[in-house]
N, C-alpha and C positions, 0 to 999 in steps of 0.2 A: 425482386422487392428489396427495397433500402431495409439496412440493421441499423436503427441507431441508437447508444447507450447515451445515458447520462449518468454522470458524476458529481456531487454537486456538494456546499456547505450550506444550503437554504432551509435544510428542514422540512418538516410537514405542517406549520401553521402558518404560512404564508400564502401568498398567489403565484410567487414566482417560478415553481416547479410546472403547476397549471397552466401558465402564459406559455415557457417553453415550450411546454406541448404541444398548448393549443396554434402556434407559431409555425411547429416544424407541419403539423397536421394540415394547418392552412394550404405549405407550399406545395405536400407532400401527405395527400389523403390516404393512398393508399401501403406508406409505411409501418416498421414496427419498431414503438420505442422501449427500451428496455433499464427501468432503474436498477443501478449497480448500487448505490447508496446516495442518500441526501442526508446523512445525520453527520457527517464530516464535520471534525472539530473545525468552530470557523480559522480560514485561513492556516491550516495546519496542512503544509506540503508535504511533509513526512508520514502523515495517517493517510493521506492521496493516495502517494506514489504505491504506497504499500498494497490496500487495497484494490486498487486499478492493475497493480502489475500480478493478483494472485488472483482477477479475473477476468481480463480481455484474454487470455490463453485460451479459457473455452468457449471462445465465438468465433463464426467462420468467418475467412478469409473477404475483407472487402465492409469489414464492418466500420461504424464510424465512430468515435468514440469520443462525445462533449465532456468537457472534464471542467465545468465550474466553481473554481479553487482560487479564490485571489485572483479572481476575472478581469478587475476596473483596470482600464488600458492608460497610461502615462506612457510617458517618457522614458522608465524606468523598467516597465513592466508592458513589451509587449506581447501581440498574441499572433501566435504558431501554429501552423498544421505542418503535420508530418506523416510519411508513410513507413509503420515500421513492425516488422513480420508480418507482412502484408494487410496491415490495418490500417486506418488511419487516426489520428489524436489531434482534436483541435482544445486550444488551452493556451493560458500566459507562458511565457518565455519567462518561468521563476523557477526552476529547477526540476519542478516535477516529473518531465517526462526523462530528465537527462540519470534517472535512476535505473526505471525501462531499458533506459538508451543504454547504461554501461554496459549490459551482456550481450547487444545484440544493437547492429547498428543502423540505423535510420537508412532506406533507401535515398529518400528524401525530403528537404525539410524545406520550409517558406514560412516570411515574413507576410503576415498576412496585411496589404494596403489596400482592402476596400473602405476605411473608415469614411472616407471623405464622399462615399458612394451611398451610404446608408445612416440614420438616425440612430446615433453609438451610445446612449445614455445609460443602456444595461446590456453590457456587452454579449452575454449570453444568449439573450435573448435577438441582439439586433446584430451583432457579429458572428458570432460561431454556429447558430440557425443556418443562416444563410448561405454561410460553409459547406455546411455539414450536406446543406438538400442542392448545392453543387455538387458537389463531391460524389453524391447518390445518383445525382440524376446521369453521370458521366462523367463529368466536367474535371481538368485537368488543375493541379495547385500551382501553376504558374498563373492561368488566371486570375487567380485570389489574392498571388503577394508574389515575392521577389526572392530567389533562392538565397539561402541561412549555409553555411559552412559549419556552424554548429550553434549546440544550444546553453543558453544558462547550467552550469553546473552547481549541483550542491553534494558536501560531502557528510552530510547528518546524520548517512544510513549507514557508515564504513568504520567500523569499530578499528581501533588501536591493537596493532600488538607491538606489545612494551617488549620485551624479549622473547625467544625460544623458546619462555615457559608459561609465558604471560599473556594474556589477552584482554583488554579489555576495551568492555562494548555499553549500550546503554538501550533504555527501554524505547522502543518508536510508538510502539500502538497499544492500546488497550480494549480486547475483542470484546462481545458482547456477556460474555460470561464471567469477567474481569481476568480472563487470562493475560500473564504481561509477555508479550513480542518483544524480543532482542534484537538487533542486528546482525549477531552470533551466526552466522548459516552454518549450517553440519557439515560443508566444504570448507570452509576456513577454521573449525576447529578438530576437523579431521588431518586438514594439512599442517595446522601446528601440535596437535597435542601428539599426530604418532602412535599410537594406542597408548600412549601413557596414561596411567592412573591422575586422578585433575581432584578439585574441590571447586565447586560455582559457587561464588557468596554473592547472596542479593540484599541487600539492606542490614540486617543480623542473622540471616539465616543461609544454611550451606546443604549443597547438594553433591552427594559424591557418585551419582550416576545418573545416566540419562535414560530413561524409559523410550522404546519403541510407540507407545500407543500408550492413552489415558489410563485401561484398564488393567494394567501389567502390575500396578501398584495395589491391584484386591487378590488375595490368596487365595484361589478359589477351590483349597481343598480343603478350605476349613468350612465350616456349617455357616451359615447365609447370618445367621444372630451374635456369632462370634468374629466376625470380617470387621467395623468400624474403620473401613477403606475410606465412606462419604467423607470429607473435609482433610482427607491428607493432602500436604501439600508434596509437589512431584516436579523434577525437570523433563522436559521432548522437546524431539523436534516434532514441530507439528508439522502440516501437511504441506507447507509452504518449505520446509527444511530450515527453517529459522529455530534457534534455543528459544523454547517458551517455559515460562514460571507459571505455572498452574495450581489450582488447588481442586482436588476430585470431586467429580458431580455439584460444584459452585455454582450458587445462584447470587447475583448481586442482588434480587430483592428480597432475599430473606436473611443466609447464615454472612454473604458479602462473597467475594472473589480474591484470586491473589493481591488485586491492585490492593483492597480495604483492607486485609486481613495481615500481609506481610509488610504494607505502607508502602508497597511502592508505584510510579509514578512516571508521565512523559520523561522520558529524559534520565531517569535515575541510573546508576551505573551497577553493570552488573560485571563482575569479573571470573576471568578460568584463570586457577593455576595450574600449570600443570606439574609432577614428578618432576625433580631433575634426573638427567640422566647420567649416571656413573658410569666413572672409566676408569680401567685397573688397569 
């Protein structure tokens, strides 16, 4: 039985998540579809990639993955299927997957040239459907388009390091709880900082360690009424091994989250310094 995800920037008050559906269900009755997310900032490749790459990893092998992201096909912006860690991703050629792609490289990619084959007016729905229930029912990506040597790149997710003691990187995403997501991975500020001692400053505020896990930041050998742990703010890497700015147990509909509370924002820069290192 076909897997197939959608990704998408349409939201929940329109028809067009519905039509998809009702689309791939048409060609393909006895599939299963699976929303990864529809609240995607519109046209933000950078909140995409991220989410997309910290959840196709738990789907099995052979799944199909619609990524409707800055979909509308030009000239400028076409659209891609590709097979990579044995999955496959269909989506614009606007950089999204070429994030994916950095760790891990595409068995193989195609230009997708059915358009002149089918009614292209919402490419999601009349392009990458039809894809997608190729793709499931067997069907080879040479079929569908023209082999691609490689894909649009983008480099919005790849933090700077300024010197041997320096790093800096900036926010990509902002999770449901107002946590702020860095670019920062715990492998690139592991391979620069060296255990050195560091300071993270994020808009006016500094962090001189990184917590393991959210709740490392409550003492919990003090009495439950004397802890005032809720609303401290904390650095981690979270699950994904990205530097995250946090504020404990935050809710953005009531006390607000790191993004409301510290002011920070897509894009905002956060930086490591690290110790210099002395020589005698």
């Amino acid at each position: 039985m076909a897997l197939i995800t959608l990704t998408t920037d349409f939201g929940r008050k329109d028809h067009f998540v519905a039509a998809v559906k009702g689309a791939i269900y048409n060609l393909l009755p006895e599939t299963t579809i699976v929303d990864i997310s529809h609240e995607i900032t519109p046209f933000s490749i950078t909140e995409t990639a991220y989410i997309l790459k910290n959840a196709y990893k738990s789907f099995p092998q052979g799944t199909i993955h619609i990524v409707g992201v800055d979909s509308e096909f030009n000239p400028e912006n076409k659209h891609i299927a590709l097979l990579l860690d044995g999955q496959y991703f269909i989506c614009s050629n606007n950089g999204i997957l070429s994030i994916i792609a950095s760790e891990i490289n595409p068995t193989k990619i195609v230009e997708i040239n059915i358009h002149d084959r089918v009614e292209a007016s919402f490419s999601v729905l009349d392009v990458f459907v039809n894809v997608a229930c190729h793709i499931a029912r067997g069907g080879t990506l040479e079929v569908i388009g023209k082999p691609l040597l490689e894909i649009t790149k983008t480099v919005e997710m790849q933090p700077q390091i300024v010197s041997e003691t320096k790093i800096i990187g900036s926010v990509i995403y902002i999770d449901n709880y107002g946590n702020v997501i860095t670019n920062i991975t715990k492998e690139l500020f592991n391979q620069v900082g060296k255990g050195r001692s560091f300071t993270i400053s994020a808009s006016r505020y500094t962090f001189k360690k990184v917590l393991n896990k959210y709740s490392d930041i409550v003492n919990f050998e003090l009495p439950i009424h004397e802890r005032n742990s809720a609303g401290s703010k904390l650095a981690i890497f979270n699950s994904s091994q990205h530097l995250e700015i946090a504020i404990y147990k935050s809710n953005l509909q009531t006390v607000g989250g790191a993004s409301s509370l510290l002011g920070l924002d897509y894009r905002s820069a956060i930086t490591v310094e690290f110790e210099k290192t002395t020589t005698t």
